[in-house]
C-alpha positions in Angstrom: 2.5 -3.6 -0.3 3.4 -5.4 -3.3 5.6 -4.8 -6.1 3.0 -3.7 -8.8 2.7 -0.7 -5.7 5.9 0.7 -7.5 4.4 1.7 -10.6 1.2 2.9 -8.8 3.7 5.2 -6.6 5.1 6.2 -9.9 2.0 6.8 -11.5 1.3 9.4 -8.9 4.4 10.9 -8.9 5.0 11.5 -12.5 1.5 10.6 -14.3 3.0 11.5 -17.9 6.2 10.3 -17.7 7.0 7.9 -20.4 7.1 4.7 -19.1 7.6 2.1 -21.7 8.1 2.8 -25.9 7.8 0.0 -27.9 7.5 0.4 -31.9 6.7 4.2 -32.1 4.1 4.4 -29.3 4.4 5.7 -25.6 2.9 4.1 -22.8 3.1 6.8 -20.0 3.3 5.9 -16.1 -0.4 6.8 -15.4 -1.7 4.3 -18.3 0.7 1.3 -17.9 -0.9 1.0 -14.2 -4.3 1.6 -16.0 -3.4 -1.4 -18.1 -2.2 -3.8 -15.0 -5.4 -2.3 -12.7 -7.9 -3.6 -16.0 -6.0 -7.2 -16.7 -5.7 -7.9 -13.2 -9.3 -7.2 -12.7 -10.4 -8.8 -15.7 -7.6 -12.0 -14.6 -9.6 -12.0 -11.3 -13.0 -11.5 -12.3 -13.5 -13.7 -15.5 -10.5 -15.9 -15.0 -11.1 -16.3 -11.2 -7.1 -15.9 -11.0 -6.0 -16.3 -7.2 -2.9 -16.2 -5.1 -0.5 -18.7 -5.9 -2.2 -19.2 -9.5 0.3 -19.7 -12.4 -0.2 -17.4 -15.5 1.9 -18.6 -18.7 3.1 -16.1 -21.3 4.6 -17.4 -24.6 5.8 -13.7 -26.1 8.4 -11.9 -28.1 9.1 -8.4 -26.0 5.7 -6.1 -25.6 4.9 -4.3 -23.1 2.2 -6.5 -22.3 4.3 -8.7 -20.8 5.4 -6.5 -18.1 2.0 -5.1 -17.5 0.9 -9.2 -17.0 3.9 -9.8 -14.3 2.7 -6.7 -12.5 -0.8 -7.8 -12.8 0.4 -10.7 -11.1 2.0 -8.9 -8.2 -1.2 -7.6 -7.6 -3.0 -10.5 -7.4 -0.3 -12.0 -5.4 -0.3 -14.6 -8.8 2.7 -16.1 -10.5 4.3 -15.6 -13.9 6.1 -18.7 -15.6 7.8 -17.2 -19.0 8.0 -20.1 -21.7 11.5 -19.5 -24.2 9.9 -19.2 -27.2 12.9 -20.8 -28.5 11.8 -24.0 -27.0 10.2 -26.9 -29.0 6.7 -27.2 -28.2 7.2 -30.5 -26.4 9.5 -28.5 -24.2 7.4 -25.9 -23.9 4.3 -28.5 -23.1 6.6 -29.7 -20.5 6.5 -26.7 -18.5 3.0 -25.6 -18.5 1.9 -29.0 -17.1 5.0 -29.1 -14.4 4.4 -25.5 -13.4 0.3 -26.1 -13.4 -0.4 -23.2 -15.4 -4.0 -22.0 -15.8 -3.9 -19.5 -18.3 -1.7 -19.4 -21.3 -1.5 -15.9 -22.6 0.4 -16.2 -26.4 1.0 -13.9 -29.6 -0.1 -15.4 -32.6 3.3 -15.7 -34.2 3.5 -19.5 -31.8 -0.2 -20.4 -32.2 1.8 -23.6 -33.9 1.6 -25.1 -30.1 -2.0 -24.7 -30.1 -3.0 -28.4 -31.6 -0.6 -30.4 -29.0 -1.6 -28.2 -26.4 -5.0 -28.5 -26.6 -5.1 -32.2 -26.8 -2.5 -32.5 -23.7 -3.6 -29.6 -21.5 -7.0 -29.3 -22.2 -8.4 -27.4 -19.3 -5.5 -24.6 -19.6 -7.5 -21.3 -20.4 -5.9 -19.6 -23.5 -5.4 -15.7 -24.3 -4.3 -13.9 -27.4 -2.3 -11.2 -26.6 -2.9 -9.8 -30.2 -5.6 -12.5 -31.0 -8.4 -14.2 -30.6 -7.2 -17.8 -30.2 -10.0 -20.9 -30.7 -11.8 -21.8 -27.2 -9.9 -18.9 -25.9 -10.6 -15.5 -25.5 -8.0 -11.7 -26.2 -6.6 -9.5 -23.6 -8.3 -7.0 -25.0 -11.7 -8.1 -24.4 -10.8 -9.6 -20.8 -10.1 -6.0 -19.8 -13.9 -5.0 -20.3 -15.5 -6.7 -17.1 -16.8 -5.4 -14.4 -15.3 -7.0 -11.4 -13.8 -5.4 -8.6 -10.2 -4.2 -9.0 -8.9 -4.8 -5.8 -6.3 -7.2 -4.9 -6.6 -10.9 -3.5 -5.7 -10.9 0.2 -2.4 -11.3 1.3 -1.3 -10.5 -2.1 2.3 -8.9 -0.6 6.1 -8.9 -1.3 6.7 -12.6 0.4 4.6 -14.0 -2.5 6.1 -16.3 -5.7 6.2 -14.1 -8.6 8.1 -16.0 -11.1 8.9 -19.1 -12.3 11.8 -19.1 -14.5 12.9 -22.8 -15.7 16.6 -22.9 -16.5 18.0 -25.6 -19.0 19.2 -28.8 -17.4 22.6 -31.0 -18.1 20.7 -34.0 -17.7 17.0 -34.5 -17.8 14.1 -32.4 -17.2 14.4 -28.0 -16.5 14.4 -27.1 -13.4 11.6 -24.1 -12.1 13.3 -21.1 -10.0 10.8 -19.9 -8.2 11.8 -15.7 -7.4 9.6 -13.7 -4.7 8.3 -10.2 -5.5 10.8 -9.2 -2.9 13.7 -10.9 -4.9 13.2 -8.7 -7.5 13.1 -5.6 -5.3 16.1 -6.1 -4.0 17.6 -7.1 -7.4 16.5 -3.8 -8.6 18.4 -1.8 -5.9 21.7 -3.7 -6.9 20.7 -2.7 -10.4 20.4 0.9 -9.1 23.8 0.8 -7.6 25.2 -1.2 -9.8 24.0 1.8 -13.1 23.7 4.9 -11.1 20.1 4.5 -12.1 17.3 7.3 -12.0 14.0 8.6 -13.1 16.2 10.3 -15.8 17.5 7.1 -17.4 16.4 5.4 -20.3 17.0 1.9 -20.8 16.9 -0.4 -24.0 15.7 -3.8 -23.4 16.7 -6.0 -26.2 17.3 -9.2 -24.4 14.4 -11.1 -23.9 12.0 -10.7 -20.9 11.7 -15.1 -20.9 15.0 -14.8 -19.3 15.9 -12.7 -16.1 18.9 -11.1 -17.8 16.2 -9.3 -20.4 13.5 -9.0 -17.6 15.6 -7.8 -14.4 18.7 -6.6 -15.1 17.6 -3.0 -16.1 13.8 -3.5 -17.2 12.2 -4.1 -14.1 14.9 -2.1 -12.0 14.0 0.8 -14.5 10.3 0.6 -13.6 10.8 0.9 -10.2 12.7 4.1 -9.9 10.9 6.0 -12.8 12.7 5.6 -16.0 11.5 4.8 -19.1 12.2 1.7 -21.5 12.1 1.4 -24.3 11.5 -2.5 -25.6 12.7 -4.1 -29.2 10.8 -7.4 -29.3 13.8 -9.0 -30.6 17.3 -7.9 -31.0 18.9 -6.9 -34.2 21.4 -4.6 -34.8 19.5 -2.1 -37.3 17.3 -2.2 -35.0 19.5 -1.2 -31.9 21.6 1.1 -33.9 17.9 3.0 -34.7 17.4 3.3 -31.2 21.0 4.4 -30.4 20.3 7.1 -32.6 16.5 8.0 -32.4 15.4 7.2 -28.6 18.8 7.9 -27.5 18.8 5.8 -24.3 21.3 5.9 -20.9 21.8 2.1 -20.6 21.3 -0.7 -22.1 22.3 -5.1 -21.7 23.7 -6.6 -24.3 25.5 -10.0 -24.1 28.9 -10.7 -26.0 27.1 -12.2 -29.2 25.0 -9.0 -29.6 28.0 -7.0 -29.0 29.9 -8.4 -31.6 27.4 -8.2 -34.1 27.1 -4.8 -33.3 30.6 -3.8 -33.5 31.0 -5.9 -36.3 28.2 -3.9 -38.6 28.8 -1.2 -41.1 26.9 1.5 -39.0 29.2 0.8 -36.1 31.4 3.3 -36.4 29.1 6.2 -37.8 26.3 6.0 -35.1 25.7 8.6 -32.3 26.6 6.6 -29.3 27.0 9.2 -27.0 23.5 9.2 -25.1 25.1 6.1 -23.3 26.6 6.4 -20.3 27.4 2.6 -20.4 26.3 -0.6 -20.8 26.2 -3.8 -18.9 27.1 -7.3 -20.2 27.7 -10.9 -18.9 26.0 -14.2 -19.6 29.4 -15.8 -20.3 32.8 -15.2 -21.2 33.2 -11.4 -22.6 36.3 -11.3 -24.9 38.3 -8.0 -23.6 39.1 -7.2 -27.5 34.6 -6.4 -27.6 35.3 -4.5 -24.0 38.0 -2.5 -26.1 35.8 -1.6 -28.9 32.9 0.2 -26.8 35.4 1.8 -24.4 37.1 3.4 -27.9 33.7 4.4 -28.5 33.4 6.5 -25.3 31.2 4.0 -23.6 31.9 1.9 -20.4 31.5 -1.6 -20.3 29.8 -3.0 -16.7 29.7 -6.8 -16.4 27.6 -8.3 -14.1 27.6 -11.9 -12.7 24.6 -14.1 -11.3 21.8 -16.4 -12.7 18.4 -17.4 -13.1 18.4 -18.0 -9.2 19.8 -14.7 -8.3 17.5 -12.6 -10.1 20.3 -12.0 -11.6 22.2 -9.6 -10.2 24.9 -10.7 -7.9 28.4 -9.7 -8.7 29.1 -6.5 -10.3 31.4 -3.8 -11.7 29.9 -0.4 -11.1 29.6 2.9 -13.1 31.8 5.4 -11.7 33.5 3.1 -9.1 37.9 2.5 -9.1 39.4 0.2 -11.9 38.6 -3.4 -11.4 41.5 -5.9 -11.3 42.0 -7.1 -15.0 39.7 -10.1 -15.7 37.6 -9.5 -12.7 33.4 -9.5 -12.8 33.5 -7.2 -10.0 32.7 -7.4 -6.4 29.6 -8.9 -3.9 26.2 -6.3 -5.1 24.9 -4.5 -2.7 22.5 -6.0 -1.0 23.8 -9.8 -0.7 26.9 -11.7 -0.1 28.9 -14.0 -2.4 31.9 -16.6 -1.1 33.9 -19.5 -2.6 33.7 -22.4 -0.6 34.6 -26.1 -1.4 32.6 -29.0 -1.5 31.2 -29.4 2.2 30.4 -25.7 2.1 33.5 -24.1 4.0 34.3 -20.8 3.1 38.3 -20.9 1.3 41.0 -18.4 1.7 41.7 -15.7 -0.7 43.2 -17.1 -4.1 42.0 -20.5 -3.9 39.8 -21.8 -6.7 36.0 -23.1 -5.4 32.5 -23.1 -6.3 30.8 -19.5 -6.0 28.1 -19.4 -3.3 25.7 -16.3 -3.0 23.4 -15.4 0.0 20.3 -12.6 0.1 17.2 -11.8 -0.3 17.4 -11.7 -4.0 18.2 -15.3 -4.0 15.5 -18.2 -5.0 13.2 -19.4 -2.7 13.5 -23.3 -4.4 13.0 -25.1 -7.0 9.1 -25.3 -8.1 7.7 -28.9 -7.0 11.4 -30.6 -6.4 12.2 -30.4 -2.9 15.5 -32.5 -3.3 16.7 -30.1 -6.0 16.4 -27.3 -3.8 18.1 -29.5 -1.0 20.8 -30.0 -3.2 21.6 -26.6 -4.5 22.1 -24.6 -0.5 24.4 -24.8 2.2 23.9 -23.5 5.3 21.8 -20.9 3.7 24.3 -20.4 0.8 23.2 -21.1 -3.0 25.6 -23.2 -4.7 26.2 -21.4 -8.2 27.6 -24.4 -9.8 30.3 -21.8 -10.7 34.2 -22.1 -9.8 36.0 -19.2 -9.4 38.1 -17.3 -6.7 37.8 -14.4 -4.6 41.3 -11.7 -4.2 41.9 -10.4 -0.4 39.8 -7.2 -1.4 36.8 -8.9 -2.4 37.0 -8.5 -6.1 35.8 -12.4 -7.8 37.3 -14.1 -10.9 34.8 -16.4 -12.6 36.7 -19.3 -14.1 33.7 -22.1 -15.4 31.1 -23.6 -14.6 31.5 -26.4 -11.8 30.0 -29.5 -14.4 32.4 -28.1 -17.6 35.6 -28.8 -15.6 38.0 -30.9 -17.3 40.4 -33.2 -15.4 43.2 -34.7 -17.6 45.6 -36.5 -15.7 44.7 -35.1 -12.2 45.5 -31.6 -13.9 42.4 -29.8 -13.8 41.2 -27.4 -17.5 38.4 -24.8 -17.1 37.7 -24.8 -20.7 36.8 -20.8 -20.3 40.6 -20.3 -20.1 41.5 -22.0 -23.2 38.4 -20.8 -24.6 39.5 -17.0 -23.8 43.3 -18.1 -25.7 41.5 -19.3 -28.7 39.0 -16.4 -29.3 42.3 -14.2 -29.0 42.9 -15.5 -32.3 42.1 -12.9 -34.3 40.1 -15.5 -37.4 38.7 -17.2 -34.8 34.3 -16.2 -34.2 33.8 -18.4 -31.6 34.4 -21.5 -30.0 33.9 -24.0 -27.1 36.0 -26.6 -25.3 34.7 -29.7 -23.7 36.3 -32.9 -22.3 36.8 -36.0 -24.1 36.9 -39.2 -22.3 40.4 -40.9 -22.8 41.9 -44.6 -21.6 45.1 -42.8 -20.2 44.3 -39.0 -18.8 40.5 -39.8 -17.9 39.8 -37.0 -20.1 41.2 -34.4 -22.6 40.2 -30.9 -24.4 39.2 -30.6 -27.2 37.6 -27.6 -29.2 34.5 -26.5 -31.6 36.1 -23.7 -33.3 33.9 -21.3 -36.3 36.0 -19.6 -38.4 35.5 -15.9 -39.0 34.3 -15.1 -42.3 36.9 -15.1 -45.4 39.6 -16.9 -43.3 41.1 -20.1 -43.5 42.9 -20.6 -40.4 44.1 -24.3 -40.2 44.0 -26.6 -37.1 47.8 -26.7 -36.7 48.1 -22.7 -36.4 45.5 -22.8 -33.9 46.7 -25.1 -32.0 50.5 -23.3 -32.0 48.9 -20.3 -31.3 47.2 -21.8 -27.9 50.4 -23.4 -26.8 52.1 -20.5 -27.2 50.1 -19.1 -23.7 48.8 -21.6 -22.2 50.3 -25.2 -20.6 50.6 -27.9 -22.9 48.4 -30.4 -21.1 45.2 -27.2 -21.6 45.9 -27.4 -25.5 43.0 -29.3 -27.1 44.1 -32.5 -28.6 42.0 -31.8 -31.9 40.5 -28.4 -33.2 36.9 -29.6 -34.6 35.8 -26.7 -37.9 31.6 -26.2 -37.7 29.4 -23.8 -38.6 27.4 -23.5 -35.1 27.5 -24.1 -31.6 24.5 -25.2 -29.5 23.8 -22.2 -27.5 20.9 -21.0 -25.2 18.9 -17.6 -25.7 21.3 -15.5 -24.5 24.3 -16.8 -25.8 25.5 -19.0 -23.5 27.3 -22.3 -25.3 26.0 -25.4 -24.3 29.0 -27.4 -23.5 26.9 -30.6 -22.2 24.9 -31.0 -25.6 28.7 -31.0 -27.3 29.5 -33.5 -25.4 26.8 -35.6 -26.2 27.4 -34.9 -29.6 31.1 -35.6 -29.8 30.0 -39.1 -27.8 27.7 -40.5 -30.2 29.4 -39.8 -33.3 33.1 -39.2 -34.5 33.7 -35.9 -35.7 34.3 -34.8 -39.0 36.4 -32.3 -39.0 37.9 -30.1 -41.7 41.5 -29.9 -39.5 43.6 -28.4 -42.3 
């Protein structure tokens, strides 16, 4: 068994059930695993894709690029998504560390073609909606002949993905996820969503990332429902779909909720087809929790990363009240602990790094043994997260291990003062990072965008963190800007502001 035997089981069950709808079309259940069947075939045959191969895709969301990552459960193959995001030589990077032999790519970032061709030469390239130079479309590699069964020992122990996560310092790093990680990933998102062949799911995230691609997308596959994909998020877009597919569930994370909430159609659309939605990624201001709950719609958040599939702490639909500010407790089917830095576990209440343990964990770190070393303990992934578990299991996440601020041997999580200033009601955003200083080692300070129309001044800011939070957590300057470097899914990315704020002196506009 493999995990592409999911869709085939579905297929049989429920031949016409609508499997995916993408831009006014319906793939059913019985032709979705007609489509993997013919590109894995035509991957094996013309390609001469085998186990263990590495299969690029460079892709907005289509369906396509869930029938390739079945495809390559068949073939017992492995996926690496490139963020399209990326700069090519970033992009370039990838391919060559992961090995890739095909490169499948939409036309819309045939820009990488020339580099990529003169660096990777021998990588096979296929246009998902064209006919790229030297290359060949999916389209036409679907009209072989071969045989259509799968490679041998093609099974649920195999690599499926590759998923590089942005480094801190240096190069990405490659998660490398088993088919079976993202079974078992996809019964926590069953639990986690009350999820059934009745459900309809809205994908809007992007399926580079395992937030877009396995928090309800694949899990949604696997027990029957259909999806329906945007192949990028906007909010006319998302509000059309509210209204006209009318789905169950859907992930969004807090920058897509706000731009939601903040829209005209906000308060006119039909939201009640929902029976929740799911968010995480980073810190979720309560006041965007508020506004969907006034709405009628529960908010889950869920907890994990690139190498937990995601899914690995969770609040679920229909369960008690969580504590207030909690993400929820240990999913289903693995464990989570805090534990200090030589990997004991720490009583209830006290802060430590977040460990998680099951089989929807990473295998390792693609080609860098020493990375993988580095990031278990006695079996236990080290998040990189600090945070602290209550005696009833429920887990606080306070920060990231590496944005920790110590100032005087007092120790700032920048989410907390972070969570003060976005309370602020003409404050959009924001980030806090450590500065270093001659006399406290290091002290806060913040990146702070204005909401539009207001003119909130440094000094009011400042009085209004102080006014909750200790004085030695209040940043020691409030820094005005127009943007924060952030990854795909929102997530700020504290160590590029640091590097910024250390090469230069800051400009602000503190009035």
């Amino acid at each position: 068994m493999d995990l592409c035997t999911l869709i085939e089981r579905n297929a049989a069950y429920a031949p016409d059930k609508a499997a995916i709808r993408f831009e006014g079309q319906t793939l059913s259940y019985a032709g979705f695993y007609r489509r993997i069947e013919r590109v894995s075939r035509g991957l094996k045959s013309q390609l001469g894709i085998e186990r263990g191969d590495r299969i690029a895709i460079l892709s907005l969301n289509r369906p396509d690029y869930l029938t390739l990552l079945y495809a390559c459960a068949r073939l017992g193959a492995i996926l690496v998504p490139l963020n399209w995001r990326l700069a090519a030589a970033e992009q370039l990077f990838i391919l060559s560390d992961s090995g890739a032999k095909v490169l499948m790519l939409e036309q819309s970032f045939n820009a990488v073609l020339p580099d990529l061709t003169r660096q990777l030469p021998d990588i096979c390239l296929v246009g998902l909606d064209f006919g790229p130079p030297g290359g060949s479309k999916l389209d036409d590699l679907m009209d072989g002949d071969g045989g259509g069964e799968r490679n041998p020992r093609a099974d649920l122990s195999c690599p499926l993905l590759i998923v590089y996560t942005s480094g801190t310092t240096g190069r990405p790093k490659g998660a490398v996820l088993r088919q079976e990680a993202l079974l078992w990933n996809g019964v926590m998102s069953q639990h986690m969503h009350d999820l059934t062949s009745t459900d309809h799911a809205l994908t809007v995230l992007p399926l580079f990332h395992v937030g877009g691609l396995n928090i309800q997308t694949t899990p949604g596959l696997h027990h029957g429902a259909t999806i329906t994909i945007q192949s990028r998020f906007t909010p006319e877009a998302t509000f059309d779909a509210f209204e006209l597919d009318r789905p169950t569930v859907a992930a969004l994370v807090p920058a897509m909720m706000q731009a939601l909430t903040d829209h005209p159609r906000w308060v006119s659309t039909d939201l009640s087809a929902l029976k929740a939605i799911c968010t995480g990624s980073t810190m979720v201001p309560q006041r965007l929790v508020e506004r969907f709950v006034r709405r009628g719609v529960p908010v889950l958040q869920v907890y994990g990363s690139t190498e937990t599939s995601p899914i690995a702490v969770y609040t679920k639909l229909g369960a008690d009240p969580v504590p207030d500010g909690a993400s929820g407790l240990p999913g289903l089917c693995c464990e989570a602990a805090v534990i200090d830095d030589v990997g004991t576990k720490l009583p209830p209440g006290t802060p430590g790094e977040i460990a998680v343990r099951g089989p929807n964990v990473f295998c390792g770190y693609w080609g860098d043994q020493q990375a993988t070393l580095e990031a278990f303990s006695e079996g236990w992934y080290r998040t990189g997260d600090i945070g602290r578990c209550d005696a009833d299991g429920y887990f606080w996440i306070r920060d990231r291990k590496k944005n920790l601020i110590i100032s005087g041997g007092e120790n700032i999580y920048p989410a907390e003062v972070e969570r003060v200033l976005m309370g602020h009601p003409d404050v959009a955003d924001c980030a806090v990072v450590g500065r270093p200083d001659p006399r406290w080692e290091e002290v806060p300070i913040a990146y702070v965008i204005r909401r539009p129309r207001t003119r909130i001044g440094a000094d009011a800011l400042l009085a209004h963190v102080q006014s909750q939070l200790a004085r030695f957590k209040v940043p020691r300057e409030i820094i005005f800007t127009q943007q924060l470097p952030k990854t795909a899914l929102g997530k700020v990315q504290h160590f590029m502001l640091k590097v910024l704020d250390t090469q230069s002196s800051p400009q602000g506009d503190n009035d």
